[in-house]
C-alpha positions as CSV (number, residue, x, y, z in Angstrom):
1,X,-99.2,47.8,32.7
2,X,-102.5,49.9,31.9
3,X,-104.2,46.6,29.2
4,X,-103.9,45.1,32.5
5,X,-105.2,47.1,35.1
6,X,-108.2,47.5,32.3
7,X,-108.5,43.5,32.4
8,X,-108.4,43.4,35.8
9,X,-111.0,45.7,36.4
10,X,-113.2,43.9,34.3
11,X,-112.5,40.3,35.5
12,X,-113.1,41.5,39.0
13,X,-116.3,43.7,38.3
14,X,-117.3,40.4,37.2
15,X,-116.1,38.2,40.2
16,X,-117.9,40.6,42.4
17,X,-121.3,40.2,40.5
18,X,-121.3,36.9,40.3
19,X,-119.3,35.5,42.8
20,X,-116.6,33.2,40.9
21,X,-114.2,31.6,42.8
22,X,-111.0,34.0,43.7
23,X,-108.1,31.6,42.5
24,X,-109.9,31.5,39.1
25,X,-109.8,34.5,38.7
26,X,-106.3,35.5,39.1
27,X,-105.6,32.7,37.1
28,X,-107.4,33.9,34.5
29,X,-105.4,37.1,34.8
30,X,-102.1,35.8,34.9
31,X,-102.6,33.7,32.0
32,X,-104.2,36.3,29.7
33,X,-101.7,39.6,31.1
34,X,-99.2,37.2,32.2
35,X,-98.0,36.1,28.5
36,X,-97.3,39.8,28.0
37,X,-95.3,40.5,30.7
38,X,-92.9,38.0,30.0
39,X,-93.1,38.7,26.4
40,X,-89.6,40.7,26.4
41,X,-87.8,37.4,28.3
42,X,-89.4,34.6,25.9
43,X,-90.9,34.7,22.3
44,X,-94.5,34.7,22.3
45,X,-94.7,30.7,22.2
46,X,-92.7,30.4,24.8
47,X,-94.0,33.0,27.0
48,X,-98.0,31.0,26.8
49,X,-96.1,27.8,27.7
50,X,-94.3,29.6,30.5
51,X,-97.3,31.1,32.4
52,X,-99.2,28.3,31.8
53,X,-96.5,25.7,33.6
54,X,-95.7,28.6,36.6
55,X,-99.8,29.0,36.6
56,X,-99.7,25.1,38.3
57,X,-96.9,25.9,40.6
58,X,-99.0,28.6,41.7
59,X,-102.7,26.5,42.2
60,X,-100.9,24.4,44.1
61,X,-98.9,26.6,46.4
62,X,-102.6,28.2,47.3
63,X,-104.2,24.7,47.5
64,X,-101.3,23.5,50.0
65,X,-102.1,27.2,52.1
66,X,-98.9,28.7,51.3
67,X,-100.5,31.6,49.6
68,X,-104.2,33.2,48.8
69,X,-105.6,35.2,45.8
70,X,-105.2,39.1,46.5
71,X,-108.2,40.9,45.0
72,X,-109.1,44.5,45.7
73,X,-112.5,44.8,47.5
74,X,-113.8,47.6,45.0
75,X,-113.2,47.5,40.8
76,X,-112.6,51.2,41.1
77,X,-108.7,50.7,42.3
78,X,-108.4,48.2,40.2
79,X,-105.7,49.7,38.2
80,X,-103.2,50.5,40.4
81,X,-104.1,48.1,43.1
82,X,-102.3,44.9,44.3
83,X,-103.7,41.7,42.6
84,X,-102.7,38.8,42.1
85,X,-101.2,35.9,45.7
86,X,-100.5,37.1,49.3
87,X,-99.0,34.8,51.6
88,X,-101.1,33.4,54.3
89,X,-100.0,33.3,58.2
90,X,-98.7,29.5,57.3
91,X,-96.5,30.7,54.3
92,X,-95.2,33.5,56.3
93,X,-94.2,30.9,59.0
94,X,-93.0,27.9,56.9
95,X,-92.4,28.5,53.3
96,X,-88.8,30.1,53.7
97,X,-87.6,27.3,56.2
98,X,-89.7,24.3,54.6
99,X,-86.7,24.7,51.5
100,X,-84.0,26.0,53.7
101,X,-83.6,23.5,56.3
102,X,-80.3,24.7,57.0
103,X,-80.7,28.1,58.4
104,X,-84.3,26.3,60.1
105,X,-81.6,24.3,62.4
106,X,-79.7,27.2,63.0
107,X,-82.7,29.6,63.6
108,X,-83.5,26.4,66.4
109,X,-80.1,25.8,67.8
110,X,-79.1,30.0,68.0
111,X,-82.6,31.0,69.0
112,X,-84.0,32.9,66.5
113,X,-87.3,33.0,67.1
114,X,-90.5,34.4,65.2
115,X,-90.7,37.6,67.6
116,X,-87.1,38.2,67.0
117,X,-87.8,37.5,62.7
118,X,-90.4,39.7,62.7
119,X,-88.2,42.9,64.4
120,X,-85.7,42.2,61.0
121,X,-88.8,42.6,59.2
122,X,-88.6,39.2,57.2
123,X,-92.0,38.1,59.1
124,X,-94.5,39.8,56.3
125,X,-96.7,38.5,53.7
126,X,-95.1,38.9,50.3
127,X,-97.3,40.0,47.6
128,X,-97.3,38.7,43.6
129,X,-98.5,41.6,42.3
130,X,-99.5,41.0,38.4
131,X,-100.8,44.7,38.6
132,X,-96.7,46.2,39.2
133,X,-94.9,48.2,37.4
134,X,-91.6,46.3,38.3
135,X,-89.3,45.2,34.9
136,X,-87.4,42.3,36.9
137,X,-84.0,44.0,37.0
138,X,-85.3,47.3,39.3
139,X,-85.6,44.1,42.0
140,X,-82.6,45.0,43.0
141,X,-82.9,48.1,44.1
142,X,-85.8,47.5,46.9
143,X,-83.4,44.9,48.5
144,X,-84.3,45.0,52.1
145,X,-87.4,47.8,52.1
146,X,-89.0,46.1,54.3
147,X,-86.5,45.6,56.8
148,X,-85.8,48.4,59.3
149,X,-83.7,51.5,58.2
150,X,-80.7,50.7,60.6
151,X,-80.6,47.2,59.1
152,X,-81.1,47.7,55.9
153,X,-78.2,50.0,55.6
154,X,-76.1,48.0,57.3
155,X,-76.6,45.0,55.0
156,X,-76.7,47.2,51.4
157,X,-72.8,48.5,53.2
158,X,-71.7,44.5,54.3
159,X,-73.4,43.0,51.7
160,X,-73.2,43.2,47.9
161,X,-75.3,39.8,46.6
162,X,-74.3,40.9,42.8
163,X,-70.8,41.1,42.9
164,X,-70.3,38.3,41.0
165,X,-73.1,38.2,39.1
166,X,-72.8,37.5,35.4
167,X,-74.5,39.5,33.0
168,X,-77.8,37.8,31.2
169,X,-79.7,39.3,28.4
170,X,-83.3,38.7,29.8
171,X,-84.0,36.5,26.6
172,X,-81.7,34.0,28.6
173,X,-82.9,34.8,31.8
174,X,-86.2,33.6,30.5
175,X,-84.7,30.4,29.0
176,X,-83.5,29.6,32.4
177,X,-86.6,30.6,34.3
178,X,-88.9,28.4,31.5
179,X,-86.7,25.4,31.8
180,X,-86.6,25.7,35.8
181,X,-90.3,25.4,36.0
182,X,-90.4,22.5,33.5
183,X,-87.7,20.6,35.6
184,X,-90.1,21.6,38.9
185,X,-93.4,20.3,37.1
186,X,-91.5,16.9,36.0
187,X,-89.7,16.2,39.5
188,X,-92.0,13.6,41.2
189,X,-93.1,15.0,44.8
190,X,-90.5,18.0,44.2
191,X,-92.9,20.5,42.4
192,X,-93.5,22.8,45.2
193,X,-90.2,23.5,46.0
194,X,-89.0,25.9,43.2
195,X,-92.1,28.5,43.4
196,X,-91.5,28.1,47.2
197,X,-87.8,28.8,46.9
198,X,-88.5,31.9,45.0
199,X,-91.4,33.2,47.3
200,X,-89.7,32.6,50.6
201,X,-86.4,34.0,49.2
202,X,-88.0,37.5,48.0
203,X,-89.7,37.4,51.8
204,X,-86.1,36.8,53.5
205,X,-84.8,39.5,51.1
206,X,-86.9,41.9,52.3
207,X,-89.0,43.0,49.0
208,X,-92.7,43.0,50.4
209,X,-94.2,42.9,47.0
210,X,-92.6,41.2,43.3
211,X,-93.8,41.6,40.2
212,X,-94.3,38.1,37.6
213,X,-90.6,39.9,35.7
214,X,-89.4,40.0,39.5
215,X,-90.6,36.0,39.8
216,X,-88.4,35.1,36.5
217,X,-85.0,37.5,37.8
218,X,-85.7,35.8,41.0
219,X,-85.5,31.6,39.6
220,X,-82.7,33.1,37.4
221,X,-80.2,34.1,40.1
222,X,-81.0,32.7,43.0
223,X,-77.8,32.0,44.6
224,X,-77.4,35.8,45.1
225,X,-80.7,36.6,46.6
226,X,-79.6,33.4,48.8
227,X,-76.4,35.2,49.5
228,X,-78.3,38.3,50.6
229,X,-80.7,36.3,53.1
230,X,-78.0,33.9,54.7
231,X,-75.6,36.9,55.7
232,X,-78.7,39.2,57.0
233,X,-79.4,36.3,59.4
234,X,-76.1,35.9,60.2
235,X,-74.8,39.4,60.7
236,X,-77.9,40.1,63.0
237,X,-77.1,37.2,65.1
238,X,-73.5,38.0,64.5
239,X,-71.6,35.3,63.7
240,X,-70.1,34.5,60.5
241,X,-73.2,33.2,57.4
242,X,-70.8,29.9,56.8
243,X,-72.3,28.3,60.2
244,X,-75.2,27.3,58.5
245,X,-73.2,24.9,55.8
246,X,-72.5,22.7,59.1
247,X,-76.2,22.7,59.6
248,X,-77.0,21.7,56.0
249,X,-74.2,18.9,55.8
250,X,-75.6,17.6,59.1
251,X,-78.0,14.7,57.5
252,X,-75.4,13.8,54.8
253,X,-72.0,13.0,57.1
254,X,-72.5,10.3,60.3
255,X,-71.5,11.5,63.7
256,X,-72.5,14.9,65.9
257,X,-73.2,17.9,64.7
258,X,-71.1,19.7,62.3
259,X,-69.2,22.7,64.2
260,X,-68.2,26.2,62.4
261,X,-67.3,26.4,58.5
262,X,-65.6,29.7,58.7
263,X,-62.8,30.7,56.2
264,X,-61.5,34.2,57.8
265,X,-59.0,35.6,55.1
266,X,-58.0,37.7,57.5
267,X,-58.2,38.7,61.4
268,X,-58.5,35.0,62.2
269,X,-56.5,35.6,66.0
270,X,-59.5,38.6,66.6
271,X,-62.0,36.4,64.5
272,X,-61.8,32.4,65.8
273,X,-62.8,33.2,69.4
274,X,-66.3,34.2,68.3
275,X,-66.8,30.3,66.2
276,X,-69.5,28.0,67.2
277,X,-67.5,24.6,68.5
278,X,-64.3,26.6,68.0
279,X,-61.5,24.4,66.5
280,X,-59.7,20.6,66.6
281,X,-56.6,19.9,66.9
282,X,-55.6,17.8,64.1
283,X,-51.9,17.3,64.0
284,X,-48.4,19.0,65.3
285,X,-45.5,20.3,63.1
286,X,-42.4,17.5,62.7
287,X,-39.7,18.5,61.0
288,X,-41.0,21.0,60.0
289,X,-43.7,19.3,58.1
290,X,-47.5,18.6,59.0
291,X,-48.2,15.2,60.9
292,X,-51.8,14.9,60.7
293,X,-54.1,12.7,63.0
294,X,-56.2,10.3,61.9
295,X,-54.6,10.6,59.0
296,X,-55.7,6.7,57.6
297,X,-59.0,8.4,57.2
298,X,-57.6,11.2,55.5
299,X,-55.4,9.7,53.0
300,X,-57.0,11.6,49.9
301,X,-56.1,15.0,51.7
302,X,-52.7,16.1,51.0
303,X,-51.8,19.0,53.8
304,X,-49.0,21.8,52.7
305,X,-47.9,24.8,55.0
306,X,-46.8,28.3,53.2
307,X,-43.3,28.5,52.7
308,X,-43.2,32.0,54.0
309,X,-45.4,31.0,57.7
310,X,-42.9,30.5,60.5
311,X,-43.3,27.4,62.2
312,X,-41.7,25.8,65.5
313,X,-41.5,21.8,65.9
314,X,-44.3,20.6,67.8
315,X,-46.3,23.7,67.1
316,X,-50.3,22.5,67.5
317,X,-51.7,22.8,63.8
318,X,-55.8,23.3,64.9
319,X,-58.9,23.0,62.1
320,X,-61.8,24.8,62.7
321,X,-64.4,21.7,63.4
322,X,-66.9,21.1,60.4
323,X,-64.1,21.3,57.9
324,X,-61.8,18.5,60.0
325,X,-65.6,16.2,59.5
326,X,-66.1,16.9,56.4
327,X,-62.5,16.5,55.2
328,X,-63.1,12.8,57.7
329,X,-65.7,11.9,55.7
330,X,-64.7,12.4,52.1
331,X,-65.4,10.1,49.7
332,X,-63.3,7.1,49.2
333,X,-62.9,7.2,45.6
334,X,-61.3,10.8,45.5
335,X,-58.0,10.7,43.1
336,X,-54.9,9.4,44.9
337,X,-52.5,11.6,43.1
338,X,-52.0,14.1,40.4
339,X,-49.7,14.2,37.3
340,X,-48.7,17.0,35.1
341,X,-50.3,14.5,32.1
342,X,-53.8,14.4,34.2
343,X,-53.6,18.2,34.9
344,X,-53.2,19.0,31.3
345,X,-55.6,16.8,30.5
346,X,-58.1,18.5,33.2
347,X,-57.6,22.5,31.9
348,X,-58.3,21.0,28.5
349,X,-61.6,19.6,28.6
350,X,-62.0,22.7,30.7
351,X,-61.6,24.8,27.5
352,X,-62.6,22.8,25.0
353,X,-65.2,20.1,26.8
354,X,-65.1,16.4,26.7
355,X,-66.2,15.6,23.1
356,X,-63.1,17.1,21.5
357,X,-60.5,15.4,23.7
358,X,-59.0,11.9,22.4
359,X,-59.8,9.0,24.6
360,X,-56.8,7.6,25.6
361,X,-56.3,11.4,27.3
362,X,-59.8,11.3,28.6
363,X,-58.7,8.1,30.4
364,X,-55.6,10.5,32.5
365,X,-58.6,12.5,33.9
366,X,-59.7,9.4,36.3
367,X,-63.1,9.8,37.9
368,X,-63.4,13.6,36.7
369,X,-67.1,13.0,35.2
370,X,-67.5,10.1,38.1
371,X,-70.7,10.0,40.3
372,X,-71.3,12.4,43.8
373,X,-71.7,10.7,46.6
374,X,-74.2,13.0,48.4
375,X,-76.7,15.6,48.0
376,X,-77.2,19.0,50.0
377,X,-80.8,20.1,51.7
378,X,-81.9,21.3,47.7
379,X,-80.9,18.0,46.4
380,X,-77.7,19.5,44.8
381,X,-74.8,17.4,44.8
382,X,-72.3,18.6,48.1
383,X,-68.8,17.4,46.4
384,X,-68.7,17.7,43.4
385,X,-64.6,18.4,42.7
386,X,-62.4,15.3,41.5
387,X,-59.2,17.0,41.6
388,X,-57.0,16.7,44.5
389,X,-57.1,20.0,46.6
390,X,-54.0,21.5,48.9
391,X,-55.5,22.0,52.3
392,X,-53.7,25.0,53.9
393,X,-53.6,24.2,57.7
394,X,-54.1,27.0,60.5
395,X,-51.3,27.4,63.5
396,X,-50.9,28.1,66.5
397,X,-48.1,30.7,65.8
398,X,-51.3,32.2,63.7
399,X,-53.7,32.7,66.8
């Protein structure tokens, strides 16, 4: 990026000569380098309106102490030096848990504390760096360099946070990043929370230092970099990265604490000992079908044992504990049954969408495009499904 390491030397000979506030000046940078850097992700239109909407995420993150203009001390490194936001002391504390409140509870309740953070190497100041050299997708490949060797190997074997990860040209990867940042700027007393998703996320993930193409790859797949920071956590304190989904449901469903949310596919007799809140027993085999507890309140849940799992009558049939709440507290207007017609019906608007399918077949779908009932710690909406599921109950015989 030599144009501008050249305009950063000059803006900061400048800032040193005259003393102009820090934060205008990397401002100034971002918005006159910045619109080149995202140049191959948007048109050129596009990319002015895009650094100039992130550029107010980014005053605001500093004015709220999150993070603080980086700017080298001499114009001579200016080039290759770091300029651009560091996270302060308060961002490297809180900017992570202040969006991921559900890994914040279970930091609290497993003792994770800040000494123990900063030995996984997650407790350093990230760096924005509008003077890198990074192209958004290299991101990947400095997964974890700031964590220690031992671990960072052991998460790049247990871990792969882009195995599912579809393929974007980055002309749509900067469609997506644009129109997240215009969704941020228009959410009323939500704009903080997408730059501070991003920022914390790269921290968690162990990348010290991200480029503005890094910021954009970042916003466009976060899910995965989530993926990455959840199992990290959870594999150092060594239990399984679905706990924290009890922890994140906790404010949405009445009653205690959510237990586990583990789904072993296999090992569970090795595996289940080691849950948090271990499991429930929630009904007993009768002729040679499930008789479920409770089961007034669980009316919408159809329960169906494998054909091929031998079972004795009697046999204890045991849920691991934040599934049997969660499964308590569904909502009420879930489907009562399925037909072959409504199934059709379902796959079709699947393939085709809802505009091309007749009405009277629309009406077969029920409550398909119906209303959530509840939103997670991101304001996502935590059920989302309409169809009836087949829950697959875990024996005894199974332990």
């Amino acid at each position: 990026m030599e144009a501008g390491g050249d305009l950063a030397v000059d803006l900061v000979t400048a800032a040193l000569s005259s003393g102009i506030d820090p934060i205008s000046i990397i401002v100034n940078l971002l918005v006159k380098d910045g619109v080149m850097t995202v140049q191959t992700y948007l048109d050129h239109r596009a990319s002015k309106h895009f650094i100039e909407e992130i550029k107010i995420l980014f005053v605001r993150l500093t004015e709220r102490g999150y993070i603080e203009p980086l700017i080298p001390q001499s114009p001579v490194q200016d080039k290759t030096a770091p300029i651009g936001w560091i996270m302060t002391p308060k961002g490297v504390d809180s900017l992570f848990f202040s969006i991921y409140h559900d890994i914040d509870r279970g930091r609290n309740a497993l003792g994770l504390s800040n000494a123990r953070l900063k030995t996984l190497g997650v407790y350093q100041p990230l760096i924005v760096n509008l003077n890198s050299q990074s192209k958004g997708t290299a991101i990947r490949s400095r997964l974890g360099i700031t964590y220690p060797p031992q671990y960072r190997k052991w998460m790049l074997e247990h871990i792969n946070p882009f195995q599912y990860l579809p393929t974007y040209e980055k002309w749509r990867i900067g469609l997506y990043a644009r129109g997240m940042v215009r969704r941020a700027l228009q959410s009323e007393g939500q704009q903080d929370r997408l730059l501070a998703r991003a920022l914390g996320l790269a921290q968690f993930c162990g990348l010290g230092e991200i480029s503005l193409a890094d910021l954009m790859e970042l916003l466009a797949h976060t899910c995965h970099y989530e993926r990455v920071a959840r199992r990290y956590l959870a594999g150092y304190l060594g239990v399984h990265h679905s706990i924290f989904t009890g922890y994140a449901l906790r404010d949405c469903l009445p009653g205690p604490q959510l237990g586990s949310l583990q789904n072993p596919i296999e090992n569970f007799a090795q595996i289940f000992p080691t849950f948090y809140n271990s499991l429930v027993l929630v009904g007993v085999i009768e002729r040679g079908k499930p008789r479920i507890n409770r089961v007034e309140e669980m009316r919408n849940v159809r329960f169906r044992i494998d054909s091929g799992t031998f079972i004795t009558e009697g046999e204890p049939i045991y849920m691991i504990s934040g599934w049997a709440t969660a499964l308590i507290h569904r909502p009420q207007n879930h489907p009562q049954n399925r037909s072959i017609a409504r199934d059709f019906t379902v796959g079709l608007l699947r393939d085709v969408g809802m505009e091309l399918v007749p009405p009277p077949a629309r009406l077969r779908v029920g409550n398909l495009s119906g209303k959530v009932s509840g939103y997670d710690v991101h304001g996502n909406p935590h059920y989302f499904s309409a169809e009836l599921e087949t829950i697959w109950p875990e024996l005894t015989g199974r332990l």
